[in-house]
C-alpha distance (Angstrom), angle and dihedral (degrees) to the residues before:
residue distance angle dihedral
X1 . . .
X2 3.98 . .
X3 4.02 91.3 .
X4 3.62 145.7 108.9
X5 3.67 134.5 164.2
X6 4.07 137.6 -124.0
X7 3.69 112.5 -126.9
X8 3.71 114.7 -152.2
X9 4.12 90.9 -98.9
X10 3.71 88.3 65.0
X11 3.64 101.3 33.8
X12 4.00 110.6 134.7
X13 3.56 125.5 -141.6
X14 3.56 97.6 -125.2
X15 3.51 140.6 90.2
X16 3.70 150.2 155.8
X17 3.71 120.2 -127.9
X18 3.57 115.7 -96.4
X19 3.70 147.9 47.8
X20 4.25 131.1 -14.9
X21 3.62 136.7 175.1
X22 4.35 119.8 -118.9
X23 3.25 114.3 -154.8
X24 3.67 112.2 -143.4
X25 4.01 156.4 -165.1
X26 3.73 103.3 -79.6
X27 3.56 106.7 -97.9
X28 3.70 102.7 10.9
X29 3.85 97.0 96.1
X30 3.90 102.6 119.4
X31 4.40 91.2 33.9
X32 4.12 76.1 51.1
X33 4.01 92.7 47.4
X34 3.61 92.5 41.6
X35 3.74 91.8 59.3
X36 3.94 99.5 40.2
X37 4.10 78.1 52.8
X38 4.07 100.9 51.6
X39 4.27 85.7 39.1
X40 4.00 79.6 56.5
X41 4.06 111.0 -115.7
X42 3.35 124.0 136.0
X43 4.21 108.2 -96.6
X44 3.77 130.7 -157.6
X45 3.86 114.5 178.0
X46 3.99 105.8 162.0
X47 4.11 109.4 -151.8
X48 3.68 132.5 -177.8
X49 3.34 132.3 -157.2
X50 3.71 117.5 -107.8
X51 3.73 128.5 -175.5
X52 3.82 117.1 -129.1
X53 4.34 120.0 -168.3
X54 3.58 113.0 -138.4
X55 3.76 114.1 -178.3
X56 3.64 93.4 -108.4
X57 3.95 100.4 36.8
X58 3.97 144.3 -21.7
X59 3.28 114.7 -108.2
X60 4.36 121.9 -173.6
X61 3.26 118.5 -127.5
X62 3.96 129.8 -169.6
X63 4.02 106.5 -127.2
X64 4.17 126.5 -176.4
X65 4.25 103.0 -88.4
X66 3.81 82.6 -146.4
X67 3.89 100.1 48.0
X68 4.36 101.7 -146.4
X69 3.30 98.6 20.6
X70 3.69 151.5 92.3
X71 4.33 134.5 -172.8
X72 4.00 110.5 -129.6
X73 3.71 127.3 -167.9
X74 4.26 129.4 -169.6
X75 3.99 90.4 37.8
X76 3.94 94.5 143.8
X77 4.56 107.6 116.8
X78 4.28 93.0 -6.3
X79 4.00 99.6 64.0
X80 3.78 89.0 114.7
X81 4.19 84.8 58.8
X82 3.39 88.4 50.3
X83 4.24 91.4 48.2
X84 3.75 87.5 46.8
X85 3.64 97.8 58.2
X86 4.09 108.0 102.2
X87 3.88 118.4 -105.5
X88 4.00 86.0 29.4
X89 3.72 108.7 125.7
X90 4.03 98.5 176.3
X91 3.70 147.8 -70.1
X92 4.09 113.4 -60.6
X93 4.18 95.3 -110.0
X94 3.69 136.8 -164.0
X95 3.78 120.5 -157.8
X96 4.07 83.0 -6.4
X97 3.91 91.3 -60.1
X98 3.94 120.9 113.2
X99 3.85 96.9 -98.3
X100 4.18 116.3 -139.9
X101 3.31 114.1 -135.0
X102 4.19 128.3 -130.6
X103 3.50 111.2 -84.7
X104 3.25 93.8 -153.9
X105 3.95 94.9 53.4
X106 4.11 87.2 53.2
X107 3.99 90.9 48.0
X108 3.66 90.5 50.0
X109 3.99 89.5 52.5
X110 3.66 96.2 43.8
X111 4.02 92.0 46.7
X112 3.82 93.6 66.3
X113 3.82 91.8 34.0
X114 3.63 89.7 56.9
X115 3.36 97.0 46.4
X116 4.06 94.4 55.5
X117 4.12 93.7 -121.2
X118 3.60 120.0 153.3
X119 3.70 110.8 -89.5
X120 3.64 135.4 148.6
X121 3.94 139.3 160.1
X122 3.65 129.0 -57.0
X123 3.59 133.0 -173.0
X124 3.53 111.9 -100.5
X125 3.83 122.3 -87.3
X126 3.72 144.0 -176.8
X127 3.31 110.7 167.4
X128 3.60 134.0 95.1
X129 3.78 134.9 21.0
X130 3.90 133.6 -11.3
X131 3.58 121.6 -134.1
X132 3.52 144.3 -175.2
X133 3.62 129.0 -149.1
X134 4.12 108.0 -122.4
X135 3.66 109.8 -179.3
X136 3.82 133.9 30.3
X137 3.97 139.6 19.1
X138 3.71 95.4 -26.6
X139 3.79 103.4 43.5
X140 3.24 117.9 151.0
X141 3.41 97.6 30.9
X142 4.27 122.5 135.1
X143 3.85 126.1 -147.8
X144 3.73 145.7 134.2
X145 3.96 105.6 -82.1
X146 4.10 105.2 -135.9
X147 3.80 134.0 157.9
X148 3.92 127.7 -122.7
X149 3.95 111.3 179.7
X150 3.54 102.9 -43.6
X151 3.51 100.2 -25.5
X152 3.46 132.7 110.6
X153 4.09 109.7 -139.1
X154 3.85 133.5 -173.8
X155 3.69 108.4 -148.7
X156 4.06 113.0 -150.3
X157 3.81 111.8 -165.2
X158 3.35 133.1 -170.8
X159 4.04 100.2 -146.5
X160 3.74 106.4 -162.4
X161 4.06 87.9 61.7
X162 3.34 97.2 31.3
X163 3.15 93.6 -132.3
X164 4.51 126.5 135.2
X165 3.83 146.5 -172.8
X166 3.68 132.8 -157.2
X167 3.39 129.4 -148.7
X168 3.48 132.0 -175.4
X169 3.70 124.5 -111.5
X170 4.05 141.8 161.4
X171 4.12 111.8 -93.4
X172 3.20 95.5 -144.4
X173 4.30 92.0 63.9
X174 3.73 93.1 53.8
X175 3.90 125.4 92.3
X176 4.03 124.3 -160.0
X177 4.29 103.5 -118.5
X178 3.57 120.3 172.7
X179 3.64 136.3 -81.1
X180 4.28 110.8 -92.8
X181 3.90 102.9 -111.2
X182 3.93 104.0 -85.8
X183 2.89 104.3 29.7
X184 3.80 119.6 137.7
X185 3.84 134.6 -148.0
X186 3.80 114.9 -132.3
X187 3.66 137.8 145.3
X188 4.07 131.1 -166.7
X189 4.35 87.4 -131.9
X190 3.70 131.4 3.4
X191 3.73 112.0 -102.2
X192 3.87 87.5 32.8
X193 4.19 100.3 109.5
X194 3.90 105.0 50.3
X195 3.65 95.8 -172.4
X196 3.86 130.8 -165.9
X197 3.86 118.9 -118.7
């Protein structure tokens, strides 16, 4: 994975408006949202809701899409408040510089989060087609069009972690649109990206 992260001795002063990644304690997402919340920055941790069998009952449970790590807004003079907060490991970098993330990859995200559809994680892909969504509550939306079973998937990533979610969606309201320029085709295993023609 193309990533490091900024502890608070190297944090710079300096940042462009808009969204970054934290990478965090393993299982202290929401305590880490929480906190980023009350110390007033603007928060997005996506969750899902994942059954879990006990032998007595199952019970759902809402769990971080993006196990370790959390979306932060309003970083600009306060990044060492943000460092200082507990279960914060450090800013998601690139080249040793806090890296912003895509808008558009976090809209996409928060669009089906927000709208309570089924979504959950998916190992990261790059391979294959792009598609939009053309028709119905989603449209608009971009992803990697992949099959699972006999469903039809649209796989949103967020690059920089490496990180993806798939949601499920009807074949026949997706087009085919071309790659963004740079974009490279990789996958972990051949065989591992079935993707729809």
């Amino acid at each position: 994975m193309l990533q490091d992260t900024l502890p608070a001795e190297k944090a710079q002063t300096e940042f462009e408006g808009g969204w970054y990644a934290l990478y965090t304690r393993h299982r202290h997402e929401k305590a880490v949202a929480r906190a980023l919340e009350a110390k007033g920055f603007g928060v997005f941790l996506p969750l899902y809701a994942a059954p879990r069998q006990w032998k007595d009952r199952t019970k759902v449970i809402m769990l971080p899409l993006f196990s370790c790590y959390v979306f932060i807004e309003g970083v600009r003079e306060r990044h060492l408040d943000i460092l200082s907060t507990a279960g914060v490991h450090g800013f998601v970098c690139c080249a040793g510089s806090p890296a912003l993330i895509r808008q558009s990859e976090l809209d996409g995200i928060r669009q089906v989060v927000e709208r309570s559809i089924r979504i959950e994680p998916h190992p990261f892909i790059r391979c294959g087609d792009r598609a939009r969504i053309k028709a119905g509550p989603l449209e608009g939306l971009e992803g990697i069009l992949v099959r699972k079973k006999n469903f039809t998937r649209l796989v949103l990533t967020v690059e920089l972690l490496g990180k993806s979610a798939a949601v499920e969606v009807d074949a026949s309201l997706v087009e085919k649109i071309n790659a963004p320029a740079g974009a490279h085709v990789w996958a972990e295993s051949p065989g591992e990206c079935p993707v729809l023609a």
